[in-house]
Each structure stands twice: as C-alpha cells, then as structure tokens.
N, C-alpha and C positions, 0 to 999 in steps of 0.2 A: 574273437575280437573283430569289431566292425568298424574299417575303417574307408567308407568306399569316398565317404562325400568331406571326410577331414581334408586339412592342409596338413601337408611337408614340409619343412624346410630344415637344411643344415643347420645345426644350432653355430649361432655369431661367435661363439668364445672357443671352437674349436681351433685348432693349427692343425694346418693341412698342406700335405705336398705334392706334387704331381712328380712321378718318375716316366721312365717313358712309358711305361703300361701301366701302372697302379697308379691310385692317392694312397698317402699315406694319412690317416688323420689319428692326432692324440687328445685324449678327453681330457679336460682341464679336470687334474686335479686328481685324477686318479692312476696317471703315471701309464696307460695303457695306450699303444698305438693298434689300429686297427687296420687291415692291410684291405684295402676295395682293390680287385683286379676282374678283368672280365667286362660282364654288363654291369656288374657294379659300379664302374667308372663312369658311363652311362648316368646311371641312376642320381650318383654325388652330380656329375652337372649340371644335371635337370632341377634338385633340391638345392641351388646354389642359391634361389630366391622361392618365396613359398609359391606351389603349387596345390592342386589336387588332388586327390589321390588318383581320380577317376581317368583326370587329362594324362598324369605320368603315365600311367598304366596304358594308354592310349597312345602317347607320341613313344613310347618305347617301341609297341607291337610294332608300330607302320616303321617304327626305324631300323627295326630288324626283323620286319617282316616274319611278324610272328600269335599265334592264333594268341587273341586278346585270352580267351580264360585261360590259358597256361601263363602269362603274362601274369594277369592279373593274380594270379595266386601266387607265384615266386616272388613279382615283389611283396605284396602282401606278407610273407616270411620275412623279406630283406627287410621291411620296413620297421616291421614289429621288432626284430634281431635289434636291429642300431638303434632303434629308439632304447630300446631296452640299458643298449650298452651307452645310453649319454653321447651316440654322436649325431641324433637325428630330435629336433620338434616337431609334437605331432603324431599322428596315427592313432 
C-alpha cells in the first residue's frame, strides 16, 4: 500500500476521548472503541486536521527524535490499521 503523498485525517463522525494517557475513539456505527495510547496519541493529534502523510511521518520523527524510516514505516501500519478499522480518512 502506497501511501507516502496521501492526506490523513481523523474521520469528523468519530467520538473521541482523551484520558490522561490514551484517546479513546468509537466508530460510528459499529459499536467498537479503539484504545490509541503511546505515540499513538501523538499521531490522533497530528490527524486532528488533514495532513500528509510525508509531513506526519516527519514532525513525528523530529518530535521524538526518531530515525525517519522506522518512523515512517510504523506509522505507515498505524495508518493503514485505523483506516481500515473506520477511525482514520485516508491513506
């Protein structure tokens, strides 16, 4: 799956919570909550408005000071995952 030069973004019809460490977000409609904890939490902030894929991938690394292609590959998973599960447009 090639998703270097798509956009992201949260999908608008999600509910979603912030706990002190996790979001919690539920897919409209399918009754499933998904728990983001980690740089996951990260990741939901950044896709709060559409982004890049290229730039996430990018203001992650420098934010946790982290070598871009392992970056770029894990989210490249997360993204794929959540799109998949109806909490992510995009990828």
């Amino acid at each position: 799956m090639t998703i270097s030069a798509d956009t992201v973004v949260g999908r608008a019809d999600v509910v979603w919570r912030r706990t002190f460490d996790r979001v919690l977000v539920r897919v409209p409609g399918e009754g499933v909550v998904v728990e983001l904890a980690g740089t996951a939490v990260a990741l939901w902030d950044r896709v709060e408005q559409p982004c890049r894929f290229d730039d996430l991938c990018a203001e992650l690394a420098g934010r946790h000071g982290a070598d871009l292609g392992t970056v770029t590959a894990d989210v490249a998973a997360a993204v794929g995952e959540l799109t998949a599960g109806g909490v992510l447009d995009g990828g």
